[in-house]
C-alpha positions in Angstrom: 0.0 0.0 0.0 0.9 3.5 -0.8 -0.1 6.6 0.8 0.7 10.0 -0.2 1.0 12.9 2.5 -0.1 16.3 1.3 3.4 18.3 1.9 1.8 21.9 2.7 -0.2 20.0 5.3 2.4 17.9 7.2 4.5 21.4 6.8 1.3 23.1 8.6 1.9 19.8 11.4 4.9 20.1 12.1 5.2 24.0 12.6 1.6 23.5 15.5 4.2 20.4 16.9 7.0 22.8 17.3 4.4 25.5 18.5 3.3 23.1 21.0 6.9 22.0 22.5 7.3 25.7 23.0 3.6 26.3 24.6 3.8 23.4 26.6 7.6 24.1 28.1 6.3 28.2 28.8 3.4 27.1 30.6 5.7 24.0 32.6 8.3 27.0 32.9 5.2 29.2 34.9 3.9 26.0 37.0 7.3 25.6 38.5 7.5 29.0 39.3 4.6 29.1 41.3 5.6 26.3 43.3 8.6 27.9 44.0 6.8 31.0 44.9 4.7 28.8 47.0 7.2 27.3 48.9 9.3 30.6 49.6 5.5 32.3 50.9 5.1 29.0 53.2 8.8 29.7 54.6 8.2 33.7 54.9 5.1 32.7 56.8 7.2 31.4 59.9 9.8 33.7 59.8 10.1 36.4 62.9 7.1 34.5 64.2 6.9 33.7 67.9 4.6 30.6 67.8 5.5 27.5 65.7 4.0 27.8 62.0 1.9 25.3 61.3 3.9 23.0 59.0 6.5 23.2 61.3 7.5 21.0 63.8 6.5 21.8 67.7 9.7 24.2 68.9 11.2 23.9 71.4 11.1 27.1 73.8 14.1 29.6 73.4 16.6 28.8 76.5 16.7 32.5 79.2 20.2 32.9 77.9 19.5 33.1 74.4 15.6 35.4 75.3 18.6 37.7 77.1 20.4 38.1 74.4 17.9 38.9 71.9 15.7 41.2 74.3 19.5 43.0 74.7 20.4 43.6 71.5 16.7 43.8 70.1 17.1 45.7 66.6 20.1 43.8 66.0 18.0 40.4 65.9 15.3 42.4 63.9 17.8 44.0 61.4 19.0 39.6 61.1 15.4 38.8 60.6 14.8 40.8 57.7 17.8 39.9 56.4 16.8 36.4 56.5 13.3 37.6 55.3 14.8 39.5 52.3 17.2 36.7 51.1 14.9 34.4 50.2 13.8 34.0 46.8 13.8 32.2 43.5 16.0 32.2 41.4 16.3 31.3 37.4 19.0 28.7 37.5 18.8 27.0 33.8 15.9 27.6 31.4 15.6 25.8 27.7 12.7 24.1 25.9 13.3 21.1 27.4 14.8 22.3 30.9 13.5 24.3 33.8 16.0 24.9 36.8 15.0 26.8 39.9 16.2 27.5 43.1 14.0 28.5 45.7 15.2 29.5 49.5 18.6 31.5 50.4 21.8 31.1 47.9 25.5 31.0 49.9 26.3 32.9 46.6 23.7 35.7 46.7 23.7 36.7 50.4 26.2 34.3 52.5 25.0 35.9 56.1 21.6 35.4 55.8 22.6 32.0 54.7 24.5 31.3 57.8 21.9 32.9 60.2 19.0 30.9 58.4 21.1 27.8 58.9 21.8 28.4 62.3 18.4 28.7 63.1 17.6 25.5 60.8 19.6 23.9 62.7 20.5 24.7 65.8 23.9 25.8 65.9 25.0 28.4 68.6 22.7 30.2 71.1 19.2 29.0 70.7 17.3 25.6 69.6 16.8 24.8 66.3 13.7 25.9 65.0 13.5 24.2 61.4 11.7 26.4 58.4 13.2 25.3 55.1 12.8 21.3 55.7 9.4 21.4 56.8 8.2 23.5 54.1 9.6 20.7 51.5 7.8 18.2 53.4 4.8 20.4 52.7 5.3 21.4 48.9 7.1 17.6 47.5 7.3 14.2 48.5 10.7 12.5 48.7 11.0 9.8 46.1 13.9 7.2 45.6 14.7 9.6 42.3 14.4 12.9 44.4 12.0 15.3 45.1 8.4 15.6 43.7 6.3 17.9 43.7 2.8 16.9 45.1 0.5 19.3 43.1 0.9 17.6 39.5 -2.4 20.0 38.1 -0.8 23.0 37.6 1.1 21.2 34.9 -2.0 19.2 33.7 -3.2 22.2 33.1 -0.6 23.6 31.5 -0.5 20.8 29.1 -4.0 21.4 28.4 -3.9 24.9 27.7 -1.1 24.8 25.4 -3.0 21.9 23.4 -6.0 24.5 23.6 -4.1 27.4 22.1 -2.2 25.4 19.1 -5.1 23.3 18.1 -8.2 25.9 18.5 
């Protein structure tokens, strides 16, 4: 059997396929920034706060030495929290068609104080307990797999499947 394909319309094909790869990697390109963006609101949410936040872990209560030292030097700790507030972000690590690499939380590169004060306070080290932000908050946003990390809201890039099939093939 033979079959001849019409050449202006598998041209017309493969121009809405290419169209689509480059809809469908946009829209995958927004969905992960808005769980990135989701994830840094969740961690600005329990920062400078006095109460555990909610996805958090139960703190433990600040020692009297460490209460001392920040009731003593009360703008300094302020002037740290914004700091620590400020720093994180997201940030556009690698973007292609095929590609999408973000980081979102505090880079060493970008601002390494509020990197170490954040991890001092993730973890524990010096004064105070440790009163974990970042961690939790993955727990929140992605599941850990034996691969890595996925995200547990797959719809926003159903959708954006679907609304770049939507706009190439009207």
């Amino acid at each position: 059997m033979r079959a001849r394909v019409n050449q202006a319309s598998f041209n017309r094909e493969k121009k809405r396929l290419d169209n689509l790869l480059k809809a469908v990697s946009q829209n995958a390109f927004i969905a992960v920034k808005e769980s990135a963006e989701d994830y840094t609101k969740l961690i600005k949410s329990g920062i400078a706060v006095k109460s555990p936040p909610s996805f958090a872990p139960t703190w433990k209560p600040l020692s009297e030495q460490w209460k001392a030292v920040k009731t003593g030097h009360k703008d300094e700790f302020w002037a740290e929290t914004l700091g620590i507030l400020k720093a994180v972000s997201v940030t556009i690590l690698t973007k292609s068609t095929k590609l999408i690499h973000l980081f979102a939380g505090i880079r060493k590169e970008t601002n390494a104080d509020a990197f170490e004060r954040a991890k001092r306070n993730e973890y524990g080290f010096g004064l105070g307990p440790a009163r974990a932000l970042f961690e939790p908050a993955k727990n929140v946003i992605s599941t850990m797999m034996a691969t890595g990390r996925r995200l547990k809201d797959k719809n926003k890039f159903r959708l954006a499947l679907r609304i770049a099939i939507k706009k190439i093939y009207k």
